[in-house]
N, C-alpha and C positions, 0 to 999 in steps of 0.2 A: 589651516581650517577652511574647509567647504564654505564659501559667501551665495548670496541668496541667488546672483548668476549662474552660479556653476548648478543650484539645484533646482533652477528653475529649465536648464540647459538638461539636466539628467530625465525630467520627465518627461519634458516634449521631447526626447527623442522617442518614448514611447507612444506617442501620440503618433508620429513621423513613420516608426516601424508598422505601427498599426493599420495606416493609411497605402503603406505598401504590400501587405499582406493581404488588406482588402483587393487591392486591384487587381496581384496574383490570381487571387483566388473568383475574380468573376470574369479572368484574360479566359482560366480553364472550363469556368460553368458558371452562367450571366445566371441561371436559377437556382446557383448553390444556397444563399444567405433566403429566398423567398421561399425554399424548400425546407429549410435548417427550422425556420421560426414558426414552419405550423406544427410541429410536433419534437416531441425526445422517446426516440426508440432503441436505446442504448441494448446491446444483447451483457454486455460487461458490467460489474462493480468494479473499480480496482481501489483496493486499499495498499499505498503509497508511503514513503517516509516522505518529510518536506522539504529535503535536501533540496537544492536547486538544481542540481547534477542530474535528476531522474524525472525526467518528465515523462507522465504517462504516452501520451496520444502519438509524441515525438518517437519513444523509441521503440515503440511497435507501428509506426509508418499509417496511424489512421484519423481518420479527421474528425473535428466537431460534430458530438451527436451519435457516437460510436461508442464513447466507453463515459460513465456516470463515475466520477472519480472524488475521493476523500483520501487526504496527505495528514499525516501527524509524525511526529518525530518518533524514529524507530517503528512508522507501521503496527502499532500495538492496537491489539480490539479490546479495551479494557470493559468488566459491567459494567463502572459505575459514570462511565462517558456517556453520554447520552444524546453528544453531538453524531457520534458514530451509530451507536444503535437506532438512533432516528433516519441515519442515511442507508443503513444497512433494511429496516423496516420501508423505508422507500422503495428501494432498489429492489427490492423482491417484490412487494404487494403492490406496488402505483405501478414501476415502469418494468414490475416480470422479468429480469434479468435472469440468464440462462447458465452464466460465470462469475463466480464472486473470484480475484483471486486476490491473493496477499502477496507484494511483489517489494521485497527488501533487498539493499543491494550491499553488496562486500565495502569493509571499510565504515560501515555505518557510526557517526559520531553517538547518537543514542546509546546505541550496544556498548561501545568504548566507553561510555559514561558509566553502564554498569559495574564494568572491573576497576573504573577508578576510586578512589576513596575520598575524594574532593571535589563534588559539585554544585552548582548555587540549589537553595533549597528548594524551588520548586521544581525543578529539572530531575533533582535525587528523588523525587517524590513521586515523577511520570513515569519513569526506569523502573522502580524498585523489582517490578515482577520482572523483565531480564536478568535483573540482580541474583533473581530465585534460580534463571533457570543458568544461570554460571555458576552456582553454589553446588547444583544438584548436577554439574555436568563437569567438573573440577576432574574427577578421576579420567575420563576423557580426554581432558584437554589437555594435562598437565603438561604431555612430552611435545607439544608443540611449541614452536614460536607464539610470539605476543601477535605477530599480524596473524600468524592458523588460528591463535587462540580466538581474534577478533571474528575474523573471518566463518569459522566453523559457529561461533555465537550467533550470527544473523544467520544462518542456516538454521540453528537450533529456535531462533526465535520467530521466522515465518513458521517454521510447523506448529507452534505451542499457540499461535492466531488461527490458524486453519483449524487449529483442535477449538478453540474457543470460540468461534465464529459456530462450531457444530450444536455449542452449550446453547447457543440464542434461541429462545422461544419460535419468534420468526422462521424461523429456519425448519426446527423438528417441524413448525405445523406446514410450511409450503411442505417437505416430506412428506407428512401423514397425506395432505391434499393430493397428491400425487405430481405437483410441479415440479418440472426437468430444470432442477437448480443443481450445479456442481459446484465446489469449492477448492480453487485449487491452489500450492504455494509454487511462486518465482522469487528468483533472485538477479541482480542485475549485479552486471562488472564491470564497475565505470573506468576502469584502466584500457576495457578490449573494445566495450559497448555493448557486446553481448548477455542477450536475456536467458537464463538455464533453468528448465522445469524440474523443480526438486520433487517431483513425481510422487508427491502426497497430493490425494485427490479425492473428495470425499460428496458422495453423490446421495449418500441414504441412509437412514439413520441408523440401519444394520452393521456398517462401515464404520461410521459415526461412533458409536458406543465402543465399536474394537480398540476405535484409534483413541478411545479416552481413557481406554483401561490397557494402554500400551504406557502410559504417564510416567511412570516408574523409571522407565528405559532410559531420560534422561539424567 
């Protein structure tokens, strides 16, 4: 068992990292942190799973103040969250963001949750719409392995966010306004480290409407 040492040892090292990450960071630009804190002009949303493995800013190589970022397990844009749709209504209307994308990575334990039939109740309850979209993608997926099966599911479930991200109020009105918002889906492969554009990419609500009455397809 962990004693109050070992957990008071585990924090301060984050203190410790922190301290030398500062120092990096003003060895390369003594006016990084006094340029950082008079303003947030992010061009990005990225919506994230919470995995620790997937760090936005890390594995696209960019720094604080770059990308306005929101993590939930399996990346889901649900209605009735409203910690999301408040960040998404942010990220468009306050800080103008130019790229929403939804970036889910292969192996996803969320997705996995889906196909199993034994998970704590609140967690079966987060899932359940992946649930939908492995039920409605079964004839698909059947002749695959369990890791294709998984694998091809967070595929399937960035796009079914990107569709639903198109459903947001927010969104059709920055379109009707005429604001250069895109929305696009990635996927990341924490095996290689590489990020892959699953080339769903929805700019306008003409686009928009196609890709929601494509729904079927899955």
């Amino acid at each position: 068992m962990c004693n109050q040492h070992d957990r008071n040892e585990d924090i301060n090292q984050l203190f410790i990292n922190n301290n030398k990450w500062v120092d990096e960071i003003n060895q390369r630009d003594a006016s990084f942190f006094s340029n950082l804190s008079k303003q947030q002009a992010p061009d990005y949303l990225w919506i994230g799973c919470s995995d620790s493995r997937v760090p936005a800013n890390e594995l696209v190589k960019m720094d604080p103040g770059t990308i306005f970022v929101h993590r939930n397990i399996a990346n889901l844009v649900n209605s009735s969250d409203m910690n999301i749709l408040a960040v998404i209504q942010y990220a468009v209307e306050i800080l103008k963001v130019k790229h929403i994308i939804v970036n889910g990575h292969y192996g996803c334990g969320g997705v996995q949750a889906a196909i199993n039939t034994s998970n704590p109740d609140l967690i079966d309850n987060w899932i359940r719409a992946i649930r939908k979209y492995y039920q409605r993608a079964k004839n698909e997926l059947k002749n695959l392995s369990k890791e294709e099966q998984v694998d091809k599911l967070c595929e399937i479930n960035v796009v079914e966010q990107v569709r639903n991200i198109c459903h947001i109020p927010v969104i059709k009105k920055a379109w009707r306004d005429g604001q250069a918002l895109s929305v696009h889906g990635f996927i990341y492969d924490i095996k290689d480290g590489h990020l892959h554009n699953l080339n769903v990419t929805i700019d306008n609500s003409d686009d928009a409407e196609k890709m929601v009455s494509r729904e079927s397809s899955f």
